[in-house]
C-alpha positions in Angstrom: 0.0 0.0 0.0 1.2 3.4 -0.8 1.8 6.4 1.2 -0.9 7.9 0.2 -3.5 4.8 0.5 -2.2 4.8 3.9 -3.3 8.2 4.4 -6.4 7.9 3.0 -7.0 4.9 5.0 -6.4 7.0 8.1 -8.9 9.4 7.3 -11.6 6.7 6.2 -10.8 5.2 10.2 -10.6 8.7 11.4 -13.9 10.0 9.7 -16.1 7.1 10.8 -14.5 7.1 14.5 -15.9 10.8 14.2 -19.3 9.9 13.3 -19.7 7.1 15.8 -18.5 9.8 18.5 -21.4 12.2 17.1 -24.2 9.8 17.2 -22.7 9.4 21.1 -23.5 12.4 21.9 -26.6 12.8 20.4 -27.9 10.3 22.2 -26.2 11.1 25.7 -27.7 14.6 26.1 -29.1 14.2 29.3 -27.0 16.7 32.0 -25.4 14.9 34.7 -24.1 16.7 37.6 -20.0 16.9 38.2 -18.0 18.3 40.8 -14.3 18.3 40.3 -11.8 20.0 42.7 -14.5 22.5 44.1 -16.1 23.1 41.0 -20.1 22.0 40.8 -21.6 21.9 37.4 -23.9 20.6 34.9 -22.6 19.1 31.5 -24.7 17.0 29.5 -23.8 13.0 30.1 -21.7 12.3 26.8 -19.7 14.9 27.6 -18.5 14.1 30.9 -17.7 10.6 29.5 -16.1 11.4 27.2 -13.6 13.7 29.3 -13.1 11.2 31.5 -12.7 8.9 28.6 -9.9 11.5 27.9 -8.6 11.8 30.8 -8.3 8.3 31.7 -6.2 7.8 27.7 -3.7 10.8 29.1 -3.1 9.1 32.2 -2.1 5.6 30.5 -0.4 7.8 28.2 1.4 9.2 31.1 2.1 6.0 32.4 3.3 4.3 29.3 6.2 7.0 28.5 7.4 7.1 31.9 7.8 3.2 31.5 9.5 3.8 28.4 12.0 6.4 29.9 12.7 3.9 32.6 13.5 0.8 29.9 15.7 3.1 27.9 17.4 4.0 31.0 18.1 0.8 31.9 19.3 0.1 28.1 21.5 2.6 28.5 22.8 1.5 31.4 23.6 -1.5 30.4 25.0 -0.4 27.3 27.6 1.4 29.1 28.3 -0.8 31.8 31.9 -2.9 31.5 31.8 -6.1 30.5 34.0 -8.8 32.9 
């Protein structure tokens, strides 16, 4: 597959993943009460899943590099240590 069809497959993926995430919120527009940190609101219920949906993907993502730093690290470390 070319660079291109690659793309364009990207865009197919990306546009549907769009459209699912519309009809979400269309159907989740009932508000649901939040409080986060001292703050007290109203947002309407797709919303606030989907920010913790978010939220939840940044903290994994979080997780994930700082588990890479500590395997290249180690790598490194090793790399550099003498060998008997």
């Amino acid at each position: 597959m070319t660079r291109a069809g690659v793309v364009w497959a990207a865009v197919i993926v990306a546009l549907i993943v769009l459209i699912l995430l519309i009809v979400f919120f269309l159907q989740n527009q009932d508000t649901a009460r939040v409080q986060f940190l001292g703050l007290d609101g109203y947002v309407p219920l797709g919303l606030a899943l989907f920010i913790a949906a978010v939220a939840g993907g940044v903290l994994v993502a979080i997780a994930g590099a700082v588990r890479i730093l500590q395997l290249r690290l180690l790598a490194r470390r090793a790399r550099r240590a003498p060998k008997p």
